[in-house]
C-alpha angles and dihedrals in degrees: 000000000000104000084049086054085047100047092047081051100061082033098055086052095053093044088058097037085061095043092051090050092045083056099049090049093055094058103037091053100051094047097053088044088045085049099040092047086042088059099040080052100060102043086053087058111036084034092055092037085064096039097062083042090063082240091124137010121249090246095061082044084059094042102053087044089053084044092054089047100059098035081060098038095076091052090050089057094049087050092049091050090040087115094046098043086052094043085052095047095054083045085048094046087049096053088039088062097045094052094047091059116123109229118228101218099076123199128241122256087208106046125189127211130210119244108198110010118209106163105260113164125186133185104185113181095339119199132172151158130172089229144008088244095066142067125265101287089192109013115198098338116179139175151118143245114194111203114281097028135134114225116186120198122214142184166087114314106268092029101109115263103129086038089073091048096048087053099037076060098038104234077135139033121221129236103216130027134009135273105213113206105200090334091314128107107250085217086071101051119079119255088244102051096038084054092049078064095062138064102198129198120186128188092236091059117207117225126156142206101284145075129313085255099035073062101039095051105032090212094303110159107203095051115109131215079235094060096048090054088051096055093038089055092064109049085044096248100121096082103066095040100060082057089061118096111262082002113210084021096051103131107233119217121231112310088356093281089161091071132055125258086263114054082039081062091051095054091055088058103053087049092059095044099047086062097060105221129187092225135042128214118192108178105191085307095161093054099091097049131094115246094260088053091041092061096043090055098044084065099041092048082054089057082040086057110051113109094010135099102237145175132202134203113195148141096203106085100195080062091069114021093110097063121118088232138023123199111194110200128208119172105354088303121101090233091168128045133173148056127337082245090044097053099032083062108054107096086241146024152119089252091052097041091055088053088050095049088046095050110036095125102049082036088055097045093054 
């Protein structure tokens, strides 16, 4: 009932907002044609007038007629396009808005670098809420991720997760504790320098209206098209992409709605791995994908990871039950830590209890 009122509400205010301008335009319109034919009107008489009086010639009569009508020419356009022109300055006040936001996570005036990245990562007494409103969304969260490990990441929805993810990149500062990037306080490292250091795959990927490569690359000058074969080819995306027309230089459509979720997917992995990052960051990233390409790409992430520090979000435990630790989350605290075996074996847990829940029906037919 609340969200209908709601919804009339917003309704109501656009209803009116159009009315208003409708209003506006009909005023607006008939006035510039009244003055423009008024005018016309007048040169036409008093021009005329002199002219059959031998005052002025025929041709200066035409060319102040011409004169009137281009000098109105330009306001009867802007009358015509009244509608559009309003619709635009509430669209430009929006962005403008947004634009002009101050961002919460501010950047260091003294800056540190790191040397010799390996991929460390620390989370030392962790504690964080989005605002001072609500509760503690991770409450004293600690752990660590040596270079080279794979760090999975489990649990019930809400129970933070992504949150990790969102501070280990800094789109938000904590409020208690420290995250440690190779022994350094991520705080005192720029935005732009602690993000070099991911490669970053989201469920919700993120493709735009341009080529394969233009996608791929992000406008990045120093990538080459080698480079982008040799990271399709091992995430095994390089296949289909070599069927599409123009291939590398096949033009996507908005969002990439002229591929399917999965080789979508599959872009935005080879994205994060052309950029050869020291950690890598999978957020639910096989969720969207059918079982064959999950498949495909949980092979190719393992090839993607070698080397490399990395953490990975996901709900689909077959996705993850080769990682070297598993942090099952409940209630924004890591309350079980360990290997898939580890964790499988104890007599009860939530880990345990969530593979259980997966996998009744195979569990049930063995």
């Amino acid at each position: 009932e609340k969200q209908r009122e709601k919804f009339e509400k917003i309704n109501a205010g656009h209803r009116d907002a159009y009315i208003e301008t409708i209003f506006y335009f009909a005023i607006f319109w008939p006035i510039v044609e009244v003055t423009a034919s008024l005018a016309m009107a007048l040169i036409v008489w008093y021009g005329g007038a002199r002219a059959l009086m031998d005052g002025v010639t025929f041709g200066v009569l035409l060319a102040f007629i011409q004169y009137a009508r281009q000098f109105f020419r330009p306001i009867q356009g802007l009358s015509e396009k009244f509608n559009t022109l309003q619709s635009a300055l509430a669209s430009s006040e929006r962005i403008f808005n947004v634009l002009d936001t101050e961002t919460d996570v501010e950047e260091t005036k003294s800056p540190k670098t790191i040397e010799n990245p390996q991929g460390k990562i620390e989370f030392r007494n962790v504690w964080f809420k989005y605002n001072d409103e609500e509760s503690w969304v991770l409450k004293d969260v600690s752990f660590t991720a040596e270079p080279g490990d794979d760090i999975a990441i489990v649990g019930a929805t809400g129970a933070g997760k992504t949150t990790i993810i969102n501070l280990l990149m800094r789109f938000y500062d904590i409020q208690k504790g420290t995250i440690f990037l190779d022994g350094t306080d991520i705080r005192d490292l720029t935005l732009s320098d602690l993000r070099s250091h991911f490669g970053l795959v989201l469920q919700d990927n993120a493709l735009f209206s341009g080529s394969i490569f233009e996608n791929i690359t992000l406008g990045h000058p120093e990538i080459t098209r080698e480079q982008v074969r040799e990271a399709a080819h091992k995430v095994e995306a390089h296949r289909f992409i070599e069927k599409l027309p123009d291939a590398y230089d096949y033009v996507l459509q908005e969002r990439g709605a002229s591929l399917s979720m999965g080789q979508r997917q599959l872009i935005c992995f080879v994205r994060a791995l052309v950029y050869d990052p020291e950690i890598l960051i999978l957020d639910e990233a096989t969720s969207s994908v059918d079982s064959e390409t999950e498949a495909l790409v949980t092979e190719s992430s393992k090839l993607m990871m070698e080397g490399r520090t990395s953490v990975v979000v996901a709900h689909r435990l077959s996705t993850i039950q080769h990682a070297d630790r598993i942090l099952v989350m409940h209630k924004g605290e890591i309350r079980e830590s360990g290997s898939h075996q580890e964790l499988i074996s104890q007599d009860v847990g939530i880990y345990k209890k969530l593979y259980e829940l997966q996998y009744k029906d195979q569990l049930v037919a063995e």
